[in-house]
N, C-alpha and C positions, 0 to 999 in steps of 0.2 A: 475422477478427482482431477478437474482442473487445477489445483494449486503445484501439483508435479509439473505442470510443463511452465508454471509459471517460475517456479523455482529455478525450473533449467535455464528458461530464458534469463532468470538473475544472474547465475553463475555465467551463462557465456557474455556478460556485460561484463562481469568482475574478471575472469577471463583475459576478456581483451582488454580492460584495462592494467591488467596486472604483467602482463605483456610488453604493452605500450608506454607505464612507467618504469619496468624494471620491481617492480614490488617484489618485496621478500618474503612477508609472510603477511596474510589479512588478518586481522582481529575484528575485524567489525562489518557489519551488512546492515545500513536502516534503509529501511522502507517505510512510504505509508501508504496505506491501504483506507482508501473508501470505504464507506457504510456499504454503499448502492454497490460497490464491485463484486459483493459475494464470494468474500473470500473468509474461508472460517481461518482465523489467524493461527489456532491450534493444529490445526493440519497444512499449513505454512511452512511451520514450525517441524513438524514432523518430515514434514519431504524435506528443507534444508537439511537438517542430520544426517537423515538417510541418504541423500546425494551426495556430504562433503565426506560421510565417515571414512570412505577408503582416500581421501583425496589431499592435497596439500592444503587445501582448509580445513580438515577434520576440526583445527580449535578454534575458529571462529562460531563468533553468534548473528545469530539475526536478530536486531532491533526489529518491531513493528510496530507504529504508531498509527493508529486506525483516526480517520478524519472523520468527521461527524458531517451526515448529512446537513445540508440547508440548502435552505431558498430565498427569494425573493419574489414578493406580489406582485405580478405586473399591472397590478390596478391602484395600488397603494404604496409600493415601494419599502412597504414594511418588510426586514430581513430576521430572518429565525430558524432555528431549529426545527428540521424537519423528524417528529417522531411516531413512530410505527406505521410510518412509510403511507401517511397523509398528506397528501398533497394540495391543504386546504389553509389557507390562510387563517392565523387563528386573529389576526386584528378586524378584518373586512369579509372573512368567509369566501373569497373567491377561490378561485382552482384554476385559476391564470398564475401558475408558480413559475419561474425560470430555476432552474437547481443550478446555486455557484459553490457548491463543497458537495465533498462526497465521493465523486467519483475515481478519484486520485488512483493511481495503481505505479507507484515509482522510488527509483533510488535515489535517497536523498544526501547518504553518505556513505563513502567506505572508511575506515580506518584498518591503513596500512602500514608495518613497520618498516 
């Protein structure tokens, strides 16, 4: 289960920031999370918990705002929705796609008291 160590790696950014401003207590973690990144958001979800319960963040939450794959045709320029992970242009049929969402795996805010 990759999403434990992605989780840890969340917490030592909040960590050092919380550090580095003097933060008193976190209320808040968003993230978004890519299609393409493979990350089940519910088991995210489950390693935060389980990593803050004994910790000074036990009462914060993890936002997670999942980005939807897309692309663009590199034959046509048409841009869309990339779904069940078709990489085929649905305007011109080519499979010359460049992928510009999706991939994201990052914090996008904290909210601290």
């Amino acid at each position: 289960m990759h999403e434990m160590s992605i989780v840890q790696s969340i917490l030592d950014i909040v960590d050092e920031y919380m550090t580095k401003e003097n933060g008193r207590k976190l209320m808040e973690v968003a993230v978004e999370v890519g299609e393409l990144v493979a990350v089940v958001p519910d088991s995210l979800t489950f390693c935060y918990e389980a990593l803050v319960e004994n910790s000074p963040y036990r009462e914060s939450k993890l936002i997670i705002n999942i980005i939807p794959l897309t692309g663009t045709c590199s034959d046509c320029n048409y841009s869309f929705k990339i779904e069940n992970f078709e990489f085929v242009c649905p305007n011109c049929k080519s499979s010359s796609i460049a992928v510009k969402g999706g991939q994201e795996l990052r914090i996008t805010h904290l909210e601290v008291e």
